[in-house]
N, C-alpha and C positions, 0 to 999 in steps of 0.2 A: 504494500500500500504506500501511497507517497508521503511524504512527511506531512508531520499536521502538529504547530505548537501553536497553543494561544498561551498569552502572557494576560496576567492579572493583577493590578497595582491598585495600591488606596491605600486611605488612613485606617489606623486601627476601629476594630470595629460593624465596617464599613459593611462587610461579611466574604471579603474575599476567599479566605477556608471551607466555608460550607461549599459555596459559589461555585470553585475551582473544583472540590471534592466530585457534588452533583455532572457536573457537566461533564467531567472524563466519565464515569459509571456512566454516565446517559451515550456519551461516543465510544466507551469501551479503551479510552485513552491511561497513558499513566500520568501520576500525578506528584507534584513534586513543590511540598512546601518549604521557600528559600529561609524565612523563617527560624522554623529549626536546627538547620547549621547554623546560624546566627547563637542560636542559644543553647546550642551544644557544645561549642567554644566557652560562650561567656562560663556554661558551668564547669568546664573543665579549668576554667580563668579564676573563678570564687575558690572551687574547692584547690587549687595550686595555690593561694595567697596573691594572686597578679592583682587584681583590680585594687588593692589597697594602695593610694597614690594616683592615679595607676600606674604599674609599673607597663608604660608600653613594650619597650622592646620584649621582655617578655612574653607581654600577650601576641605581638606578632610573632614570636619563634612558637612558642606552643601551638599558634594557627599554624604556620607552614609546616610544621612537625607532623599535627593530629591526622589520623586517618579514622576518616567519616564515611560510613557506609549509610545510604540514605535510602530505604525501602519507598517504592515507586505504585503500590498497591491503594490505589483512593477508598478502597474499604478500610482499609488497613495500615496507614501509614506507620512508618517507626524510621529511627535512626540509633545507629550506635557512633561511638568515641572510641576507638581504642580497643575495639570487641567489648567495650560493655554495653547494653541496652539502656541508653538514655530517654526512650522514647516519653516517661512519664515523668520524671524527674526534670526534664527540661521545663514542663510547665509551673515549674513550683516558684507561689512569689514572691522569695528570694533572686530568682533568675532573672524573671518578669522585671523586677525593680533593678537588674544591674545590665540587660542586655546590649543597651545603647550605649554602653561605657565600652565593649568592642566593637560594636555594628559601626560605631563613627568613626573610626581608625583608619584610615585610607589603603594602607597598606592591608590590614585585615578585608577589608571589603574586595579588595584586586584579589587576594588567593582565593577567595571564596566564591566569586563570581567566575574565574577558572574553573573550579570545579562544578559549578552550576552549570556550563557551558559544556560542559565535558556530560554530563547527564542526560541534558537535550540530546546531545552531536547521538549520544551511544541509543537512546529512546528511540526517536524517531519522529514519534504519535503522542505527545503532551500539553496537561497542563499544569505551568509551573505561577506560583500567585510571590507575591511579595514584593520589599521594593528593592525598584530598579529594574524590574522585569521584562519592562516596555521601553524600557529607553534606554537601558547599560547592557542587560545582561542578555537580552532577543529582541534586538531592535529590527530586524528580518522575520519575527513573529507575523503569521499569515495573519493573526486576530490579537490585536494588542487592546484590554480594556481599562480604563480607568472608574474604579466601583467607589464609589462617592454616598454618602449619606450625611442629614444634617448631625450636630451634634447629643441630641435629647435621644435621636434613634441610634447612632452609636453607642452611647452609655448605656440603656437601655438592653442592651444585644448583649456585652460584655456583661453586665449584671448578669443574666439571665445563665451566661455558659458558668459561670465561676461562684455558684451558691454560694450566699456567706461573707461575699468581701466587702469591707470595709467602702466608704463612700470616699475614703482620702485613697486606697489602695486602684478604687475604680477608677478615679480623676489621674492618679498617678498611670494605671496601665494605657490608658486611651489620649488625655489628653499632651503629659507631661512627654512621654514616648514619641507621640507627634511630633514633640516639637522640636525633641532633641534629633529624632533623625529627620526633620527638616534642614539641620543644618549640612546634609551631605545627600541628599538624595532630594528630587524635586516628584513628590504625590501629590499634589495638591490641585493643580491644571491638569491638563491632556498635555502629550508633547505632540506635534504636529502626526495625522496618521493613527493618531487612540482614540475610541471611540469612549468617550464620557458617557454613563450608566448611572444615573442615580438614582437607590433603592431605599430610597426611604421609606415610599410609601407602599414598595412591591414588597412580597410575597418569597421565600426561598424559590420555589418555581418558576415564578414570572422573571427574577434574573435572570438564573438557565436558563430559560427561553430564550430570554432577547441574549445573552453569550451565543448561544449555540445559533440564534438567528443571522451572526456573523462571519459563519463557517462555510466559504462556499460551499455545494452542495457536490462539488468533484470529488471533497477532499473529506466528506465523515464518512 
């Protein structure tokens, strides 16, 4: 079959995860949340002592060092570090509140976008969500989208995945996150060629829809 990636970028929240998940299950594609390498490092970064300071250099040799195996199964996603299974442990918000202390590293972001590159080239038939996805890391993406929601339905969504957390913990994952990785990665507009999607007021379904409505019809 001929290649097939769509790229999915937004702010936290937005529901890029579900979104990206649904749509490969609905095309039969693999799926590949950038994300989690993001926070598979930052944990290998806390439990090392790097981030106190930070110690950069550090954090980028432990990145160029680590080896990440990154399951591509949209029922099923998982990732390991190192052969251990991280796949749950990355979510824990300890992680969540330190991710952005490597996601904004510049040199952390170039080896890890390598190897996101490298997932596409080997896949074939993907969808890969997070940022940078449409404009750094698959700017040749056949279906690049920018998933956009206001901020009351963002916080909202994230409450609902994370029973329990705190209102300063909620602001902190959605909005404080935002902002810091605004200073290295541009989600907030379309870049020229992304089609803007905003679900505030759709439905999980109605997104996949209108994603999958952007998939010429040669190529599901």
């Amino acid at each position: 079959m001929q290649p097939l990636v769509i790229a999915i970028d937004g702010p936290s929240g937005s529901g890029k995860s579900s979104t990206s998940r649904l749509v490969a299950e609905r095309l039969g594609l693999a799926y590949l949340d950038t994300g989690s390498m993001y926070r598979a490092i930052a944990l290998g970064c806390l439990d090392a002592g790097l981030l106190e300071g930070p110690d950069l250099d550090g954090i980028i040799t432990f990145t160029r060092d680590a080896c990440l195996d990154v399951g591509t199964d949209p029922a099923s996603p998982s990732i390991t570090i190192d052969g251990v299974d991280v796949t749950t442990d990355i979510r824990r918000p300890e992680v969540s509140a330190c991710v952005s202390t490597v996601a904004v590293v510049p040199q952390v972001r170039a080896i890890l976008t390598g190897q996101m590159r490298r997932i596409v080239e080997q896949t074939g038939r993907i969808v890969l969500e997070g940022r940078d996805t449409t404009t750094v890391v698959t700017p040749d993406a056949q279906v690049r989208v920018l998933l956009v929601a206001n901020q009351d339905a963002r916080m909202a969504r994230r409450n609902a995945e994370l029973d329990g957390i705190s209102h300063a913990d909620l602001t902190d994952q959605v909005v404080r996150r935002d902002r810091d990785d605004a200073t290295v990665s541009q989600f907030e507009t379309p870049a020229p060629g992304v089609v803007c999607v905003d679900s505030t007021e759709m439905t999980l379904d109605e997104v996949a829809d209108a994603v999958i409505a952007l998939v010429p019809a040669d190529l599901r």
